[in-house]
N, C-alpha and C positions, 0 to 999 in steps of 0.2 A: 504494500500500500504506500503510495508518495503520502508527503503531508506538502501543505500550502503554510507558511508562514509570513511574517515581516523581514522583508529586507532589513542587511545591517550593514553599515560599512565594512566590516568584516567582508563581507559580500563582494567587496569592489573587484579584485582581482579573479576571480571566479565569473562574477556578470560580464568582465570584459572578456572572458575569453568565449563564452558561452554566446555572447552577443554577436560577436566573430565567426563562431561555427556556424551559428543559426546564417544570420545574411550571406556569407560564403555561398552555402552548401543550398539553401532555399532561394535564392534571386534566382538562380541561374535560369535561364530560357527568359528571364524577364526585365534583365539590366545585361550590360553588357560587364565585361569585367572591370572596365576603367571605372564604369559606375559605381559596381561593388566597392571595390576599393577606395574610390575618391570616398562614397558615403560613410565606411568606414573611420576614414582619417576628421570625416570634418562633417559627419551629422551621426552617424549612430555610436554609443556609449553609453557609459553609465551616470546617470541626473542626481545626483548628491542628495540635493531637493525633496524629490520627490520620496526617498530612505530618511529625511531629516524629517519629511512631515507624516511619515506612517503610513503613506499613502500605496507604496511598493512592496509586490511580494514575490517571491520565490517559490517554487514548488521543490521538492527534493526527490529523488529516489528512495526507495528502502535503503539501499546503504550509505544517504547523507548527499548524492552528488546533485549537485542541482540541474537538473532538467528543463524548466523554464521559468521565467519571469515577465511581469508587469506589473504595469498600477495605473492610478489614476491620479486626476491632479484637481486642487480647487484655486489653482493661477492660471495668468494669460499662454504662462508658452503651451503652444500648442504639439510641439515633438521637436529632437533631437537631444542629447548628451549634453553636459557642460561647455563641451568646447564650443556652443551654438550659443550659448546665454549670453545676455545682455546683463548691462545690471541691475534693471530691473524685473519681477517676477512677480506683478502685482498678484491680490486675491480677486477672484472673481466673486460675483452677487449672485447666486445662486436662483433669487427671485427673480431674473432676467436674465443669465447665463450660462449658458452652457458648462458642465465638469467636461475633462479633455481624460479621455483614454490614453493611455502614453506607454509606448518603451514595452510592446510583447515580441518577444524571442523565445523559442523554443527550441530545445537542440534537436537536430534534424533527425536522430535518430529515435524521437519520440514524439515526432510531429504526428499528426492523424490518429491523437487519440485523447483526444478531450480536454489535452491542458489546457489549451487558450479558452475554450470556454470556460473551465472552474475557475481561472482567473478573474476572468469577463464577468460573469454570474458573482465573485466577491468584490469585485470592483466595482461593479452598478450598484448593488446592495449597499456599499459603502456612501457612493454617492448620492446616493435616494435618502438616506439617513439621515446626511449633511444637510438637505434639501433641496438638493439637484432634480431638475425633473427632468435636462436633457442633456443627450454626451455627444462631442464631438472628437473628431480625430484625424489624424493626418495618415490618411495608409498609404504602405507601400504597393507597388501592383502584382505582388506576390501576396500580402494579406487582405489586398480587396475582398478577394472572392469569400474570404474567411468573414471580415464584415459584413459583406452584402447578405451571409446566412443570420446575422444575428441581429441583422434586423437594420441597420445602416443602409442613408441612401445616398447616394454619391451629390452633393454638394458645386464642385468647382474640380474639374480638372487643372493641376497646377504643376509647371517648370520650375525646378529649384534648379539655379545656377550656385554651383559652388562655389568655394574658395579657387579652385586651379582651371575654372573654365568649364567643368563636365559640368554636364545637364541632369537631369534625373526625373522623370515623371511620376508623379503624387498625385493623390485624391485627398482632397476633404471628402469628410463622411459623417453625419450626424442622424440620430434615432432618438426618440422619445424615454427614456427610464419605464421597459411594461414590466418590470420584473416585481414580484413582492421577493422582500427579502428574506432568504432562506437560514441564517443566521443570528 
């Protein structure tokens, strides 16, 4: 049986590489590699943030290895790592805005079997409690499809221009909070 916990800094060196395997090993047929790797270096990692506010979780294996991770956020950024952040990271009002789903990776040899949803499922729960009643998010075009089952409807197609010039195609996605919470 995995277990789902909080993210710890502890975590950090572990998330990074985990985050690594996951985009590697899952973009492929869907980013070319310049993209994999640009996104790497200068949008996907691990959000300090989002482990400082409780909002990030882990899932583990039976023997402790971690599997996959996300969270959710009640600030404006809307995705990427540290190295993306500004210096500010306002809170959002939940009575007019949207909670931001943020940062799932799952290590590829444990994809297609429910994590990112038990993530999802305690992430909305979470945010429904705060009193969020809608979530938005930034997917990549490898977890579109994963969105669009849970309920997400694509938003704005958007070109992130990087730091070295690569391109990168993203979707906004945002859905209604239907879930009651199971926790």
């Amino acid at each position: 049986m995995h277990r789902l916990r909080l993210a710890q800094s502890a975590d950090i060196p572990v998330l990074s590489q985990l985050i690594e395997e996951s985009v590697r090993a899952l973009s492929v047929g869907y980013y070319t590699e310049p993209q994999i790797e640009s996104a790497l270096r200068y949008v996907f990692g691990s959000d300090t943030q989002l482990i400082a506010d409780q909002t990030y979780y882990v899932i583990e294996s039976e023997d402790g290895t971690l599997i996959a991770a996300g969270g959710w956020s009640r600030r404006q950024t809307l995705y990427g790592g540290d190295q993306m952040k500004g210096a500010m990271d306002s809170l959002l009002d939940p009575t007019t805005e949207a909670a931001r789903i943020r940062a799932f990776f799952v290590h590829p040899s444990w994809s297609r079997r429910g994590l990112g949803r038990q993530l999802f499922d305690r992430c909305a729960a979470d945010a429904l409690s705060a009193g969020f009643r809608r979530l938005e998010l930034m997917a990549t075009l490898p977890g579109e499809p994963f969105y669009l089952a849970l309920g997400f409807a694509p938003m704005e197609q958007f070109v992130a221009t990087l730091p070295d010039g690569v391109t990168m195609p993203l979707v906004r996605m945002a859905c209604p909070i239907s879930i009651s919470p199971p926790y």
